[in-house]
N, C-alpha and C positions, 0 to 999 in steps of 0.2 A: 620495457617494450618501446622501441623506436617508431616514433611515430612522423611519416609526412608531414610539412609544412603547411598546407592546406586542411589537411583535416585537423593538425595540430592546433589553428586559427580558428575553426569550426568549434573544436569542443573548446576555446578559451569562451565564446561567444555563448556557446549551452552553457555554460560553467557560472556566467555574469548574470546571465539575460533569464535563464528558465531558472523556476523553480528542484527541487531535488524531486525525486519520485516519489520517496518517504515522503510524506506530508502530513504525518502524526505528530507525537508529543515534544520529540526532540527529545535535547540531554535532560533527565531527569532530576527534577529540584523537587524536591517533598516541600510541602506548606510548612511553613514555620508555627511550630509546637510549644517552645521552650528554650531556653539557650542551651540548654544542657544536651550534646551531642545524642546520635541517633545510637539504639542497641548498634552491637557490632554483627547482630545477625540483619541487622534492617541495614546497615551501611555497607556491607557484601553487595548484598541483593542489590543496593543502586549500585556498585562500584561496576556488578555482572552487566547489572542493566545498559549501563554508559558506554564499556567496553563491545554487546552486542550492539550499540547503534551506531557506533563510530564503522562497525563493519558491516553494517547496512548502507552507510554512508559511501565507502568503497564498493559494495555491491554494486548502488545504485550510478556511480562514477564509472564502472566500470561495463557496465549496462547500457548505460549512454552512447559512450567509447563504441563498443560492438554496432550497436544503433546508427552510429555516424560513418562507419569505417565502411570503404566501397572496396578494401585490400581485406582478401580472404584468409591470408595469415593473421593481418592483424584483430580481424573476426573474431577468428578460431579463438586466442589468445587472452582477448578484451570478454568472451563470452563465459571461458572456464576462471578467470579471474571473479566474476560477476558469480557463478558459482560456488566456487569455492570461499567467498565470503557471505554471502549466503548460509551455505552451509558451516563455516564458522559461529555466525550468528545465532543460532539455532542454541548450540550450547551454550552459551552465556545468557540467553532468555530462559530457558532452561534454569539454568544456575539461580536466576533471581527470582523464579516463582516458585523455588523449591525452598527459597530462603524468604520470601515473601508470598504466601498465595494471595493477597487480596493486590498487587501491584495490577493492574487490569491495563498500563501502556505493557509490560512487560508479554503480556500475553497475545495484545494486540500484533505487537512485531513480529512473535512467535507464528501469529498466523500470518502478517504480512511475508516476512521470508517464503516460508511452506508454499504460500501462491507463487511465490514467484521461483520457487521449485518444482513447480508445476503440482504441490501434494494439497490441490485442492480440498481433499476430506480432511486432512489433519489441519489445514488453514481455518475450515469451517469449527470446528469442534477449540480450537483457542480463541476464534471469535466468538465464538457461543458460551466462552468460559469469562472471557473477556468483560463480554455483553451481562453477563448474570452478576459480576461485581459491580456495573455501572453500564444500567440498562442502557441510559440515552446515549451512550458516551460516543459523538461522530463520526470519528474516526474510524474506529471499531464496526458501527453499521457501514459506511461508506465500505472498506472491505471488502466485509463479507458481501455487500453485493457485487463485491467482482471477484470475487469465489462462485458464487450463483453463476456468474456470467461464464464463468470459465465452466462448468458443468452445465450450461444451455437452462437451467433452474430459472426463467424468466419472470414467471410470475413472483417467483421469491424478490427476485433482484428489483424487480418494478415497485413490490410491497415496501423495501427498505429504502427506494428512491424516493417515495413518497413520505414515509416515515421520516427519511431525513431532510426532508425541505421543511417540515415544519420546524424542526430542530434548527438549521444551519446552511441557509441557499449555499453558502460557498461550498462544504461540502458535497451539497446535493449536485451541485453543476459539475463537480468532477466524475460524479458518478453517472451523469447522465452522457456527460464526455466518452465515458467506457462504454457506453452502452451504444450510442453511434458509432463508436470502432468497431465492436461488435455486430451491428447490424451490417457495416462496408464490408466486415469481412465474410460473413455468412450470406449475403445478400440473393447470393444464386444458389445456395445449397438446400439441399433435401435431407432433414433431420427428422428423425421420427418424432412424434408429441410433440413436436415444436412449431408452433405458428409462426416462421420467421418474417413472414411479408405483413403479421399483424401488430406483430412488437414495434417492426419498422415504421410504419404508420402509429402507431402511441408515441415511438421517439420522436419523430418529425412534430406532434404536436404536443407533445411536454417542451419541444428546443423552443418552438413560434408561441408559445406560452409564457413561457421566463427567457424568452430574448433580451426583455429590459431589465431583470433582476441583475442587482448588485453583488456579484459576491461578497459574503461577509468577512470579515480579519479576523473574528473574534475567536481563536483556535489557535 
């Protein structure tokens, strides 16, 4: 895909300067065990594992792309790209919890994709699978509360925001970060069961609350 000059300089600048969207485990390095190599069904599953996150990683490039482009070809283009690895993705996470079920990044991604396929219930249900190998594991809560977020499930999402500040301010703050986008964008609408002018008001004072927290690195 050919892209302008201008926006070509724009995503060099996203590319440098921001982080990736993925902001879980990255490439997969198992704890050192033994010198003696892993079974060959445990070295599949990471081989699965590393192959679906390199195409999270073009997902999430290509996500950006779509995100920065004001040309509606190149949209269209950057948007099913972002898709289509995505949906890539799926199988090779797939692939590694069927050959590992206790790997709990594998499953996290599995629900990371899924949300951003918009298959909020099937995102909830591998973070939930995720979460039961390795309750506290941040990543995993941070998520799944923007799966809540994306089904209006507020009270869920708020529970896991607090859950996770004990655990990991930096994850927390990115969580709280979604939940502001979500308040801008729901700001004037009428959702049934959903108090959205009161969530907003919690967000505003969870943000004037950890204004001065440090995000943590340790992740």
């Amino acid at each position: 895909m050919r892209l302008h000059r201008p926006l070509a300089a724009l995503l060099w600048i996203i590319a440098t300067a921001a982080p990736a969207y993925a902001d879980g485990p990255g490439a997969y390095r198992p704890p050192p065990r033994s010198a003696a190599p892993p079974p060959i069904s445990e070295q599949s599953a990471i081989d699965a594992y590393n192959v679906g996150y390199a195409a999270i990683q073009r997902a999430d490039h290509s996500q950006a792309l779509a995100e920065a482009s004001s040309d509606a070809k190149e949209k269209s283009a950057a948007e099913r790209a972002a898709r289509d690895a995505y949906e890539e993705s799926l199988e090779h996470f797939e692939e590694a919890v069927r050959l590992d079920a206790s790997m709990h990044e594998a499953y996290t991604y599995l629900g990371y994709a899924n949300r951003k396929l918009g298959n909020h219930t099937k995102a909830l249900a591998a973070y939930q699978q995720a979460l039961k190998i390795f309750p506290d594991y941040p990543h995993a809560i941070e998520y799944q509360g923007q799966a809540f977020l994306g089904l209006n499930r507020l009270d869920e999402a708020r529970f896991n925001y607090l859950r996770l500040y004990a655990l990991n301010k930096g994850q927390a703050a990115k969580l709280l970060q979604a939940m502001r986008e979500w308040v801008a964008a729901h700001r004037t609408d009428s959702i049934e069961g959903v108090d959205v002018s009161g969530f907003g008001e919690w967000v505003a004072q969870r943000s004037e609350i950890t204004r001065d927290d440090v995000p943590s690195s340790s992740w």
